[in-house]
N, C-alpha and C positions, 0 to 999 in steps of 0.2 A: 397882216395882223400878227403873224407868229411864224418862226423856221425854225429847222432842225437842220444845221449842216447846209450844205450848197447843193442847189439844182443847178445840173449842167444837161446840154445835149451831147454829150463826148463825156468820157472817162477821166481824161484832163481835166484837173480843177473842179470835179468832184470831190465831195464830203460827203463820207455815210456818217446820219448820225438818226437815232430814231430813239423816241422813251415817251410816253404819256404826258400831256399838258395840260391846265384849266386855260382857258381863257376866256376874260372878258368882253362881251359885246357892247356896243354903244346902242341907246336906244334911237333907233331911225323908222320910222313908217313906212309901209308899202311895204314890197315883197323884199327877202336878202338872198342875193345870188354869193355862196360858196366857191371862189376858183381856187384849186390844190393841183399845186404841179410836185409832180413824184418824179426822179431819177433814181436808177438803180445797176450799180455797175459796181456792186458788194457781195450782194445775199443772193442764193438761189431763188428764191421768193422774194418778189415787187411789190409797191402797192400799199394800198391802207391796210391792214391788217385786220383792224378792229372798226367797229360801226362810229360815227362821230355822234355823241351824245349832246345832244340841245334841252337846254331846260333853265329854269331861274337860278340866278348866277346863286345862290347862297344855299338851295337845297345841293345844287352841283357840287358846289367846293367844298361843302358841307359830305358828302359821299366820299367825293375824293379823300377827304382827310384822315374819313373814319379805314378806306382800303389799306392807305400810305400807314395808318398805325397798326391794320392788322397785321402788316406782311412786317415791319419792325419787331413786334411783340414776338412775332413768329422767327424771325431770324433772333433774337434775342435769346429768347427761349433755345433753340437748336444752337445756336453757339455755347452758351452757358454749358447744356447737356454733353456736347463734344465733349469740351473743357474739361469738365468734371469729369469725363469716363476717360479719357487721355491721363489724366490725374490719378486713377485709378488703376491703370496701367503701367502706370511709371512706379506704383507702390508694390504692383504683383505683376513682373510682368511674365511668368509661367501664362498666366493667364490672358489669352488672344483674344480673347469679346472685346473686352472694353476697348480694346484697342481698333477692330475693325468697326465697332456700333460708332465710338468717337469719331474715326474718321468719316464714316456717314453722315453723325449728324452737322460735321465741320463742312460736309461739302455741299450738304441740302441748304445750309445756312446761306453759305454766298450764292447761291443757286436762288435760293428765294429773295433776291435783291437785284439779279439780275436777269432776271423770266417778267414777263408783265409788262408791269407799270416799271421797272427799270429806275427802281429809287435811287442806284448808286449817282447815276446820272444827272439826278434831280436834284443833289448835294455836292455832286463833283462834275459838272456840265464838261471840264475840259479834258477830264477821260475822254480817250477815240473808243469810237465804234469795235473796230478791230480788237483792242484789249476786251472789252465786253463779251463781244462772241465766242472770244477765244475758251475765256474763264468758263464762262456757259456751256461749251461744249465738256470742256474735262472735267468740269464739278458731274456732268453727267454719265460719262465713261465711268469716270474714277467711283462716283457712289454705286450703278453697278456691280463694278466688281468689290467694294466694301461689303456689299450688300451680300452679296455671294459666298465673299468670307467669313464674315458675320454670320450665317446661317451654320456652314460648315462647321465653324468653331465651335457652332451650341450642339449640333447635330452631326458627327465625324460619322457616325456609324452607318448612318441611312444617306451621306450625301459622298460623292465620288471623287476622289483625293485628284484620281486625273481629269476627271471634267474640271475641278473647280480651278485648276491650273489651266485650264484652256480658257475660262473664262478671264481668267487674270490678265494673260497672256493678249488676247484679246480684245479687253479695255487698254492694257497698255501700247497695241498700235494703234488706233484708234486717234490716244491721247496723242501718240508721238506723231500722228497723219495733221493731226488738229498745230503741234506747235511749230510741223517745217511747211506746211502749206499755207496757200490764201484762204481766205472764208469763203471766195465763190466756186471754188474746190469742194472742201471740208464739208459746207455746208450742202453738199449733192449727196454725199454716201450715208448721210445720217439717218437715209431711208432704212438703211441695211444693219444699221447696228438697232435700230428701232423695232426692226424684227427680231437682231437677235435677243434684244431685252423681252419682250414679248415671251419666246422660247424661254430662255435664263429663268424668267417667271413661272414659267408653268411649271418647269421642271424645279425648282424649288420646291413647290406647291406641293408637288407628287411625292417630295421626299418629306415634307411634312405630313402628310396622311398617312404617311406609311409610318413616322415618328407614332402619329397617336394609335396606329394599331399596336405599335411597341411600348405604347404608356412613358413615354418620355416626361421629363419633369418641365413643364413652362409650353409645350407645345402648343396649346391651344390659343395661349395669346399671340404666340408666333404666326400662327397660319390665321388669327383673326385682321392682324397688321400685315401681313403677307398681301392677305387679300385685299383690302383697303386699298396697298399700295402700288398693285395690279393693277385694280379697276381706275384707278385715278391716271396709271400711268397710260394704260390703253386709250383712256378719255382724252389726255393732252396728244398722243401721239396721232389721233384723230384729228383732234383741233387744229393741229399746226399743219397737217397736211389738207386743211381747210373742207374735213367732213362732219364735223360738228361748230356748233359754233356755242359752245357750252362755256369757254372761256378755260384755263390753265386751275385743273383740281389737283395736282397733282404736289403741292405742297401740302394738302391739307390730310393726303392719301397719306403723305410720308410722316405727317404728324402724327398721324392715328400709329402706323406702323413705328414710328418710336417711341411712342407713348409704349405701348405692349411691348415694345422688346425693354425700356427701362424698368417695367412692373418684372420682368422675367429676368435680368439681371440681377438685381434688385432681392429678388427673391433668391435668388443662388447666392449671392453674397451673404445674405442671410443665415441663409441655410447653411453656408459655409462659415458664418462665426459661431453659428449655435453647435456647429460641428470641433469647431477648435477648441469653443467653451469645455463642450462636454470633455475632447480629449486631454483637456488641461488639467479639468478634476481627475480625470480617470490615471492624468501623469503625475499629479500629485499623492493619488491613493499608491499607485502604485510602488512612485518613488520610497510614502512611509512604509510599504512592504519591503522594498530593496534596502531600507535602514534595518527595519526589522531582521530579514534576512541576513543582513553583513553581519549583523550583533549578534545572530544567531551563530552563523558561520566560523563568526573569527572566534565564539567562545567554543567551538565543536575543535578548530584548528590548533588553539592556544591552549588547549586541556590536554592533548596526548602530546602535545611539547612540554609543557609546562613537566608531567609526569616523566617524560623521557631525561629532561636536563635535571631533576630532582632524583630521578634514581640512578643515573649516572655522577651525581657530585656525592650523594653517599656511599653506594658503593666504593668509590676511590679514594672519600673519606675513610672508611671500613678499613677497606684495605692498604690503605697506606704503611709501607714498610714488609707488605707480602708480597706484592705485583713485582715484577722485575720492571725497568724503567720503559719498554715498549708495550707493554699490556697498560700502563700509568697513561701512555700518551695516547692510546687508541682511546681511552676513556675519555678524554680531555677531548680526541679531536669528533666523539660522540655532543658533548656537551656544547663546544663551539658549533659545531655546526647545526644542532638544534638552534641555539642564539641567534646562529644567520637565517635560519628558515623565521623565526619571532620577527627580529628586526626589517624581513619582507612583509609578513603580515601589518605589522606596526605601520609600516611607510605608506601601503596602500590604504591602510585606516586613515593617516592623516593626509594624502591625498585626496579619499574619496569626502571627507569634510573638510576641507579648503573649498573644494571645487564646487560643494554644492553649499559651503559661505555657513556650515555649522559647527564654525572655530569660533567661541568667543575670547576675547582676551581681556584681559584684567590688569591694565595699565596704571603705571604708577609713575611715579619723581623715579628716574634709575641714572646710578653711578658707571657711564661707560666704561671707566677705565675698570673698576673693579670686577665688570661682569668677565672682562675680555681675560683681566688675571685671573678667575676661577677659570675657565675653560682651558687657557692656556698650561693650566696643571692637570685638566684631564687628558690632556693633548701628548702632556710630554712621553708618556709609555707610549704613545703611538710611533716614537720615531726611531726605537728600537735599537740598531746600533748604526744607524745614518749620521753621516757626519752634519747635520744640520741643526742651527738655535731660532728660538723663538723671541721675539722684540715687541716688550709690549710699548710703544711710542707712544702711546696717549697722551696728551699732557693733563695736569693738573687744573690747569685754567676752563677746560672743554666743559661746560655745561652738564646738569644731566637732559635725558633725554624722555618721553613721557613713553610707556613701553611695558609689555608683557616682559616679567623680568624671565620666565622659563621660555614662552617665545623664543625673545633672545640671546639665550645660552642655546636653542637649538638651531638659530641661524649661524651664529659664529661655531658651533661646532661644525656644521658641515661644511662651511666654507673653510676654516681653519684644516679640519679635518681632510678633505681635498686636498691642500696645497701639502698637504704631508703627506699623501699619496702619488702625489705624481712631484714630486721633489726630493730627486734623492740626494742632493749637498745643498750648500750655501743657507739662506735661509728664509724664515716666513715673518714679514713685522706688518703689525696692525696700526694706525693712525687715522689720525680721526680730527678734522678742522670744523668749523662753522661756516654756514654757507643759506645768509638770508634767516626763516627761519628754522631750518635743519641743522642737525650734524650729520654731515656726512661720514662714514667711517671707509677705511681701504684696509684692505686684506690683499697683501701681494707678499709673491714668493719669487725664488729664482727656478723655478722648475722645466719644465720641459714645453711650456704655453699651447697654445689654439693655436687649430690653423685658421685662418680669416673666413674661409668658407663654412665656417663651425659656429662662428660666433653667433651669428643669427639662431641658431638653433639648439644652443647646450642648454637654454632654459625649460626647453620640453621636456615633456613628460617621456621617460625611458628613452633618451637620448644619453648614447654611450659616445666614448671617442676610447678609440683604441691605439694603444702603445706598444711598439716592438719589445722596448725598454721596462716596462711595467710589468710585474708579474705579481701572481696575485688578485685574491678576490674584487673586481669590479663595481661591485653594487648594483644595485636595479636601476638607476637611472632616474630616482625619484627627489631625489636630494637637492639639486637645483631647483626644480619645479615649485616643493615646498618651499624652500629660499626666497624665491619670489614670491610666493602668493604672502609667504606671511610676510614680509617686509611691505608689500602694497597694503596688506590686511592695516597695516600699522599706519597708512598712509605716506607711507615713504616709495623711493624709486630703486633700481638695481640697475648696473651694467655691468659691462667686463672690458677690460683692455688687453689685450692679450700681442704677445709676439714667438712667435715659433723657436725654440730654444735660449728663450731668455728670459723667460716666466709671466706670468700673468698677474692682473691686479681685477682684484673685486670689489666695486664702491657702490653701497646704497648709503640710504636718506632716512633718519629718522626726526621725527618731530621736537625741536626744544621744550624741555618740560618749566614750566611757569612755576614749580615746585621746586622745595630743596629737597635733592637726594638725601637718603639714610646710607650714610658712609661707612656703616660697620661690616664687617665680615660678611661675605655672602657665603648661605649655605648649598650646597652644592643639592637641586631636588632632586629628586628619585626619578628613574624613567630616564633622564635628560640622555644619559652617556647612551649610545648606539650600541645594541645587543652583537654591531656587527666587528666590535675588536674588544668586546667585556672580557673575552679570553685571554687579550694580549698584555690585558693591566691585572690582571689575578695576583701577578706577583708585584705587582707595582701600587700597594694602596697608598689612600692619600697620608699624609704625614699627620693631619688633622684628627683620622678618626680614631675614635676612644674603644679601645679594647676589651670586650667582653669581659665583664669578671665570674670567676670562675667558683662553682658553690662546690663545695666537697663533700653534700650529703648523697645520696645514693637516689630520693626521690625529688626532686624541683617541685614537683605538683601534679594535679590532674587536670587532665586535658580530653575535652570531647571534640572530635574533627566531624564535623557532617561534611561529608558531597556524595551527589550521585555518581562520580565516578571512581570505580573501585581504585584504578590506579593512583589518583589523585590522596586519596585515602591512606594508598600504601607509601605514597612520597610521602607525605607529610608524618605518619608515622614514623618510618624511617627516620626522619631528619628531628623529629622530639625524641624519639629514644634514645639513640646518641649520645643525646644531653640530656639523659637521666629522667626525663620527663614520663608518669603515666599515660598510656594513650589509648582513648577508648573509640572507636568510630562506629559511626552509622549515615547512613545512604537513603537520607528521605528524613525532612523535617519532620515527620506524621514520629517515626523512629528514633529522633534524638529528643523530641519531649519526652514521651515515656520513660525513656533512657535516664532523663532529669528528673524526672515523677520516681525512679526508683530509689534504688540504695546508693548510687553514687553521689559523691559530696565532691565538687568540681571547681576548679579554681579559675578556669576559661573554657570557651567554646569558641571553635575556629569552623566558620562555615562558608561554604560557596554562597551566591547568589544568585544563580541560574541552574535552582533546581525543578523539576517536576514537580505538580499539584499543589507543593507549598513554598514558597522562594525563601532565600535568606533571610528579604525583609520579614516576611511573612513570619518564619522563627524567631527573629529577634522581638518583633511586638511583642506576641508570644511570650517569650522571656521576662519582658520587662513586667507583662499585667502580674510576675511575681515574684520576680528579683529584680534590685534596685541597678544599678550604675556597677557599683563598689560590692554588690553581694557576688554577682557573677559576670563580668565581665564578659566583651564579644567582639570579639574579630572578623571581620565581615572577608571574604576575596571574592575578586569580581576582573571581569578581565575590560569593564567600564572605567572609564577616570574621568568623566565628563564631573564639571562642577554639580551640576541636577541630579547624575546618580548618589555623588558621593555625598550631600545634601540628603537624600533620600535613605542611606543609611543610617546616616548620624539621625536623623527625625525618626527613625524605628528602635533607633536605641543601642546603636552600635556603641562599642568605645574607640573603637579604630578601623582601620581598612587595608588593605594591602591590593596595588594593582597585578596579575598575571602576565608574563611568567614574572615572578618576583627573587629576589637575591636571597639565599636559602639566611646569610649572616643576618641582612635586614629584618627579617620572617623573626628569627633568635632573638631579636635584640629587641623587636615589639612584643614578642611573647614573653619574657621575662619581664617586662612594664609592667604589663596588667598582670602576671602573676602575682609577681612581688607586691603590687596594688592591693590585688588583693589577702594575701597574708598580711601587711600592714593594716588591715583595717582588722583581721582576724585577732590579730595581737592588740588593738585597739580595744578589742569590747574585752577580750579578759582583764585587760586593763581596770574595766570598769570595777571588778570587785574592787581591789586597793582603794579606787575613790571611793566606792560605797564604803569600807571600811575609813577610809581617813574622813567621812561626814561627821563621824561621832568626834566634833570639833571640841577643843578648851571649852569652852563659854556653856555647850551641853552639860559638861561633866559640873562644871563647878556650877550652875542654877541647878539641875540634881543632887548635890550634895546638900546646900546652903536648904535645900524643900526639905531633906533629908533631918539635918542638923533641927529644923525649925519643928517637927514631928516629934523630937526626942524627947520634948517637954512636954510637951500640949500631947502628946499619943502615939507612946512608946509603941503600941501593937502594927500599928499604920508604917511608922519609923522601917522593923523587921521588913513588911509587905514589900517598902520601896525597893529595900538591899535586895531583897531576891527578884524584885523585878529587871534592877537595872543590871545582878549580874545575869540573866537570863537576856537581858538584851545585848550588852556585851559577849557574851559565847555566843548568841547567831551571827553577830555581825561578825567574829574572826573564828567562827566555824569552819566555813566554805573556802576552800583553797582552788576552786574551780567550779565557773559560770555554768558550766557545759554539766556538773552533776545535777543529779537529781534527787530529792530532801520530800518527804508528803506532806500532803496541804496542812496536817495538824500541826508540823513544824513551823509552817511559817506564818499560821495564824500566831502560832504560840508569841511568834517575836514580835508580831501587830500589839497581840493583846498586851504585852510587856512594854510595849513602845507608849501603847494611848492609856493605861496603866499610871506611869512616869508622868506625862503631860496631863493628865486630870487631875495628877495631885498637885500640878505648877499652876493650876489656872483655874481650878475648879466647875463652879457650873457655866463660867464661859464656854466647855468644851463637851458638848453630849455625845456618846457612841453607841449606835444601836448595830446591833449581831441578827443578819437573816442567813443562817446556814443551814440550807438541806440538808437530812441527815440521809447517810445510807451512797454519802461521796465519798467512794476511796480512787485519789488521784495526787499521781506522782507529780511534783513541777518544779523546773529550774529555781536554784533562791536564788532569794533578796529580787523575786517579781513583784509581790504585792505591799510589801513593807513600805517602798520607795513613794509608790503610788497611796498610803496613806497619811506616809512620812508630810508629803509636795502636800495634801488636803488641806493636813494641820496647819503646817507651818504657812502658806500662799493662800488658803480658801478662809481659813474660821477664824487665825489670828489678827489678820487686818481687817478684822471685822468688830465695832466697839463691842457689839453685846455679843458676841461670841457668836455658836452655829453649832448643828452637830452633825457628825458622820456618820454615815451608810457605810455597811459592809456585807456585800450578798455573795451567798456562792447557791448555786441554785441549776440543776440539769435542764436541758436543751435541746431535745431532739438529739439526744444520744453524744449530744457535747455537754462542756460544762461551762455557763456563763458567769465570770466573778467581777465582779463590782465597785466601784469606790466612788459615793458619792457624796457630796457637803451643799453647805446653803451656804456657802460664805460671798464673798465680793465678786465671783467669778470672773470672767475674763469676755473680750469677743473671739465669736470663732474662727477669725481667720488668724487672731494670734495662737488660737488652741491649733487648730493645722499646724503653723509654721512650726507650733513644738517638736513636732513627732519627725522634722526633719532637721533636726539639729545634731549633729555629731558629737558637740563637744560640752561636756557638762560644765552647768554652768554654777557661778562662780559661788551663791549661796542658797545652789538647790540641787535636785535629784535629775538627773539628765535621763529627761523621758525616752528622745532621741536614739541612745543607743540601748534603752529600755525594750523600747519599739520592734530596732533591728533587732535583739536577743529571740524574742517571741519571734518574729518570719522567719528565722535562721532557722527554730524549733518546729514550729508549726505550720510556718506559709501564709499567717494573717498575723498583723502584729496588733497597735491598742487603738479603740476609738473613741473621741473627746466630743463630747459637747458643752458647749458652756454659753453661758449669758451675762452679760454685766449685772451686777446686782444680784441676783440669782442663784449663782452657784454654779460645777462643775458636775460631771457625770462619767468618770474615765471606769471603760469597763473592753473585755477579752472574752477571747471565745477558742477553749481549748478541747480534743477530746478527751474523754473518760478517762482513759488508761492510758497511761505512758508505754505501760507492757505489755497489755495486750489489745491495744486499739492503734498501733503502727507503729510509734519512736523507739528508736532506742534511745541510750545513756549521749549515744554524739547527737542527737535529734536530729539525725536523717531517717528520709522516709523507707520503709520498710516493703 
């Protein structure tokens, strides 16, 4: 009815082959006699193994199919789970679990395919026997000692580094008995490894109990799969030596046991990315402390530099023509080697942001060939009296390139720079082709070159290469580093070609720009030229720059310095006095308002930005909630140059910035700007009187006369009125020979009332004027304030009005100030054109320039005018002054007192 392999009576012509079968019976009556002839000249064990089950063919095959899928789903399962944790070990492989659990559940897998029912068999019938047993044996050795390993790896502490190598050990001859012997060999001693698994077992067991007296993490699932996989194995090891007949549990043991060790890996991986989570935050908090820190640092580092290279270049300025020529040079070689301590700091700054990718750059259309000629003029002092030229080969046709244009001036200087360091004749030429879509540029010199074993590594960070022939300062080693980072930053490439006494070439890659470059002059920024030869070009400036001009009065102007560092303070004093400058300093924002709240009248403020309790920004808001732009100017130093800082100035109201340590000429040459800024705008408002005086246009004079003329007939007595009114208007308007005096309020009503006097008699009861003056006001005020302000009513509120309007004029006390008034009903205005008035500078063409109206009053008082108006409506322009000019705080210049 059915075989497996060949029955013989001898060993010859034998065939072991044995695995589970259904088969069908044919329906026959009466009794069925079963004849089963068994040979065995393979296994230590003969015979049937298993009971032969009879029953109706379809519940039978029906059983059989649902085992055949358990033990699949079940190898399915444990292969996949290998897989995956093998996979997981190839990703970490520090870590030895996954890798011994994988190899477990790899080997339970083929184990469960070939224990039993022997499905491999039942798909692949022409497998021998021998291969079967073989695999069956070392899936069982080898998981063992997985198994063993696996434990170890979760639990090192409580389990025996030299036992668990004897177990290794162990399984491995075992394995190696199983692949140079026969199976009717092999399969005798499996008594003995069956015990020793048994042992292996317990004593796992024991070092798991001892784990959970130690509170280990995942133990309990361990020792619950442990045991499982114990009691199942114990059960087959029974079965097969034919004292149970319970049938092979020990797949199901090991499932439970992988099950719980995947929940317990599972969990450590876990727990190990919530762990890297959290370290990640904690690497990023602390990373913005280490930013914080550097910025803190490098402005702690960069201030007693800063101070030391600024009272070493005055002093020598001072003394220039006292010192004999070696105390001159000791100064100098004071101030250079401050510059080289700077230019470290500097390098490591742009270092430590490359590297942690907090460079942005600011890409444009750029003219290769023109950057390469600006640098190659900051280059030329570099080469001192070396017999070597510089080639700039570019051609004309080369494209531009899309590029931080300061970027790269600071790539081509260090490169450029380099090959004039280690090149002491012949020379250095730049060129630059197309290639795809980059240009590529080279930089090659005839110098002294790499040695090959160097090349790999001159891009590092603080890699030197040392010269017998070189002498002279080195550099930190950071120069290349930058090099590359920002040329990839840029998305371009670097390399070097180099040959040992014949010079070297440097070629990176930059992107073709889709733009047309701006071909004009490049200016050379500030910062760019390396603090570490600013000594060597002192006497070598650029041919370009424009020479100071020189003022020959005794004071330039006033000047307030806040920093909290005294020395900082005393530099920068030093270096304004000099140059004639007043110089007042204070050490603490809290101390330079006051300072401005007093009697000083100040033409600039030069301040640090990383002070104590109040920052620079913090002062300049400050400033501005009461001077404008152009009242008092502000010079920010900051030893930041990030685009966000220097943004962050200018948004508090700076007018300019300077970066630490800064060029003492450059510092001169900003601070005469905004001085001079400032007295032009000074000279602007005195200006104002002449306009106020040149208002009194033709076309006034002759409609004043012609009202005049027309009076003489019709009422002579009125006629007389005019004459003394209009010459009373006339003397105040060319009264005042200066803005800045001060006139009392009854004067300049006087020129009001002489003014709307004049125009009632040109316009009659088109123009009503009503008088509210408090009496019991004695107060002194700048002229030609109020006149202006009712001059603008008349002429802008009531006249473009058909039936005329009339004006208000209040002066009226205020909480110990004095509020004055000027209001009308005429056509008014909206108020955002009433705002934009009061910021207008320039009077305009046929009216009263509120604008610098405005500014007169803050200059005096510290509030200037406020407008309301409405279309239709009318205007409301009114001030708010104190009492006394003399004895409520102003003087005659209207600084505060």
């Amino acid at each position: 009815m059915s075989s497996s392999g060949r029955v013989t009576n001898t060993s010859e012509g034998s065939e072991a082959k044995y695995y589970s079968k259904v088969i069908p019976l044919k329906q026959i009556g009466g009794t069925l006699e079963f004849i089963v002839q068994v040979s065995n000249f393979f296994h230590r064990r003969g015979g049937i193994w298993q009971s032969i089950k009879l029953g109706n063919s379809e519940d039978i095959l029906k059983s059989w199919k649902s085992e055949i899928l358990a033990d699949m789903i079940l190898f399915g399962s444990l292969l996949i789970m290998g897989l995956s944790h093998l996979a997981l070990y190839a990703l970490r492989p520090k870590e030895k679990s996954p890798l011994y659990f994988g190899m477990l559940c790899f080997f339970i897998s083929l184990r469960n395919i070939l224990v039993g029912k022997i499905i491999l068999l039942y798909y692949f019938p022409q497998i021998s026997q021998e291969f079967v047993l073989k695999v069956e044996y070392l899936t069982f050795y080898l998981g063992i000692t997985s198994f063993s390993l696996f434990i170890h790896s979760l639990f090192p502490d409580e389990t025996s580094r030299k036992a668990n190598i004897f177990i290794t050990v162990f399984g491995l001859v075992f394995s190696s008995i199983v692949l140079v012997t026969e199976a009717n060999f092999y399969s005798t001693i499996l008594i003995y490894y069956q015990i020793f698994t048994l042992l292996v077992c317990s004593y796992l067991v024991v070092a798991l109990v001892i784990a959970i007296f130690r509170k280990r993490e995942g133990v309990y699932f361990v020792l619950f799969g442990s045991f499982a996989f114990t009691v199942t194995a114990l059960n087959d090891i029974l079965y097969f030596n034919e004292k149970l007949f319970t049938g092979s549990l020990s797949p199901f043991g090991l499932f439970i046991f992988i099950l719980a060790q995947s929940i317990v890996i599972a969990s450590r991986f876990s727990k190990a990315f919530k762990t890297v989570e959290r370290m990640s935050q904690r690497l990023l908090v602390m990373d913005k402390m280490k930013d914080e820190f550097l910025a803190h640092v490098t402005h702690e580092l960069l201030t007693p530099l800063h101070g030391m290279i600024g009272i070493a270049e005055s002093v020598k300025d001072i003394a220039e023509g006292k010192l004999d020529s070696e105390e001159i040079n000791n100064l100098s070689l004071i101030v250079s080697s401050g510059r080289r301590l700077a230019m470290l700091v500097h390098d490591i700054l742009d270092f430590t942001k490359l590297k942690n990718r907090d460079v942005t750059l600011i890409t444009k259309s750029t003219d290769i060939k023109q950057v390469v000629h600006t640098v190659m003029v900051l280059c030329k002092p570099l080469i001192l009296d070396k017999p070597l030229k510089l080639y700039n080969n570019i051609s004309e046709d080369i494209p531009p390139v899309e590029a931080d244009e300061n970027r790269l001036q600071q790539i081509l200087y260090n490169l450029i720079g380099n090959a004039i360091k280690y090149t002491q004749s012949g020379s250095i030429t730049v060129s630059a082709k197309v290639k795809d879509d980059f240009v590529e540029i080279s930089v090659s010199d005839t110098g002294v070159g790499i040695p090959a074993d160097k090349i790999d590594y001159i891009f590092g960070a603080y890699e030197q290469i040392s010269y017998s022939n070189i002498t002279g300062y080195q550099g930190t080693g950071l120069g290349l580093d930058i090099t590359k980072r920002l040329v990839e930053l840029h998305g371009g490439s670097i390399r070097v070609e180099s040959e040992v006494g014949k010079g070297s070439e440097f070629i990176f890659t930059l992107p073709v720009s889709k733009a047309k470059a701006d071909r004009n002059v490049y200016i050379i920024p500030r910062g760019i030229v390396h603090e570490e030869f600013r000594w060597e070009i002192e006497e070598a400036k650029l041919a370009t720059a424009v020479a100071m001009e020189q003022e020959g009065d005794n004071d330039k102007g006033r000047i307030l310095v806040v920093d909290d560092e005294p020395v900082n303070c005393k530099v920068l004093a030093s270096q304004l006095s000099i140059e004639n400058y007043s110089v007042i300093t204070a050490y603490s924002g809290e101390e330079a308002l006051k300072i401005i709240e007093g009697d000083e009248d100040f033409d600039l403020v030069i301040t640090d930005v990383m002070m104590p309790q109040m920052s620079g920004y913090e002062l300049c808001s400050h400033i501005r909630d009461k001077y404008s732009l152009v009242e008092l100017p502000v010079l920010i130093l900051t030893v930041r140059n990030r685009i966000e800082d220097i943004l962050q100035g200018f948004q508090s109201g700076a007018n300019d910035y300077l970066s630490k340590p800064f060029d003492r000429e450059e510092m001169l040459a900003r601070v005469k700007n905004l001085v001079t800024m400032k007295k032009v705008r000074k000279q602007a408002i005195d200006a104002e009187l002449k306009f106020l005086q040149a208002q009194i246009k033709p076309h006034f004079l002759y409609n004043t006369l012609n009202v005049i003329m027309g009076f003489c007939i019709t009422d002579p007595k009125k006629t007389y009125m005019l004459i003394d009114e209009l010459g009373t208007y006339l003397q105040g308007k060319f009264r005042y020979k200066n803005l800045d005096s001060f006139i009392s309020l009854e004067e300049e009503l006087e020129l009001v009332k002489s003014y709307l006097n004049i125009e009632k008699a040109r316009f009659g009861t088109r123009l009503n004027v009503e008088y509210h003056i408090e009496e019991g006001v004695d107060l002194e005020i700048p002229p030609l304030i109020l006149q202006p302000l009712v001059e603008n009513a008349v002429k802008h509120g009531i006249y473009p009005k058909k039936e005329g309007g009339t004006v208000w004029i209040s002066v009226e006390k205020n909480n110990g100030k004095v509020l004055m008034t000027v209001q009308d009903d005429g056509v008014g205005m909206s108020q955002k054109k009433a705002n934009s008035l009061l910021l207008e500078d320039q009077m305009q063409r046929d009216g009263i320039g509120i604008g610098n109206l405005n500014e007169r009053l803050k200059r005096h008082y510290g509030s200037g005018l406020k407008i309301k108006s409405e279309v239709g409506k009318g205007t409301i322009v009114s001030m708010e002054i104190l009492n006394s000019s003399t004895s409520e705080g102003y003087s005659n210049e209207g600084n505060y007192n």
